[in-house]
N, C-alpha and C positions, 0 to 999 in steps of 0.2 A: 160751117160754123165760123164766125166771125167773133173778135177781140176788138172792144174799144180800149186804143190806147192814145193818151195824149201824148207822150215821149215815144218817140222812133228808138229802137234797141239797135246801140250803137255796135259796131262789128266787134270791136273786142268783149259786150256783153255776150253777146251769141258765143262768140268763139268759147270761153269760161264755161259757159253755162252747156256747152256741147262737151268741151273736155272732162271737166269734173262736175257731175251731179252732185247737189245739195244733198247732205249726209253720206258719200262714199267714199267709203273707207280707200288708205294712200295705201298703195302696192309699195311694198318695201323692194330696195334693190336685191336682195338678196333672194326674194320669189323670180325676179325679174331675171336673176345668173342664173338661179333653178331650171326655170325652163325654158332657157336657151341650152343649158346644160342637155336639159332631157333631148331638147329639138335635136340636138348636135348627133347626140347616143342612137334616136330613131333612123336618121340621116346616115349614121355609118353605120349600124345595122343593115342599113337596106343597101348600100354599097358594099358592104360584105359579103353578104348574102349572092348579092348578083355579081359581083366581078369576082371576089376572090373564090366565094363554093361554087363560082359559075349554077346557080340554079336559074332559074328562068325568073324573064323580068316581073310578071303576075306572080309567082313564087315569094318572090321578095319583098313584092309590094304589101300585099297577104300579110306576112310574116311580119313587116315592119309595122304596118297599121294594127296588128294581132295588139304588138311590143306596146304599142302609143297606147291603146285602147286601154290595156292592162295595167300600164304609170300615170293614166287618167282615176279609174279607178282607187288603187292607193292615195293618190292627193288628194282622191273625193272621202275616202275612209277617213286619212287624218286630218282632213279638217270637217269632219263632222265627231269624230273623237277632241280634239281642241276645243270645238265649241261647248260642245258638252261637257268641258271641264269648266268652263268660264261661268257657268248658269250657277 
């Protein structure tokens, strides 16, 4: 598939148009401490897990992706309970 264009899209259109799509919505900083928060919590789970109860390193891996999978989950509930409030 081919595009006529008479202007060549200059690198800073590209770059805009890669970073933020037309209509999406701005991630607040405070999603953005969220879940480095959370990253942080899965992260020393899994260091806990394996250095300090000495369980095994699949053990903890398991266990910490269990943790992730489970704070993925709740952020998925409340932001579909928020939305549902906004309607």
């Amino acid at each position: 598939m081919t595009v006529d264009r008479d202007v060549p899209i200059t690198e800073d259109e590209l770059i805009d148009a890669v970073q933020t799509p037309p209509g999406a919505p701005e991630v607040s900083t405070a999603t953005v401490v969220a879940y480095a928060v959370a990253g942080a919590a899965v992260l020393g789970w899994f260091l806990f897990g394996w250095l300090v109860l000495r369980q095994g390193f699949i053990d903890s891996v398991g266990e910490s992706a269990g943790a992730a999978f489970a704070l993925l989950l709740i952020v998925s509930i409340v932001g579909t309970v928020r939305r549902a409030r906004r309607r």
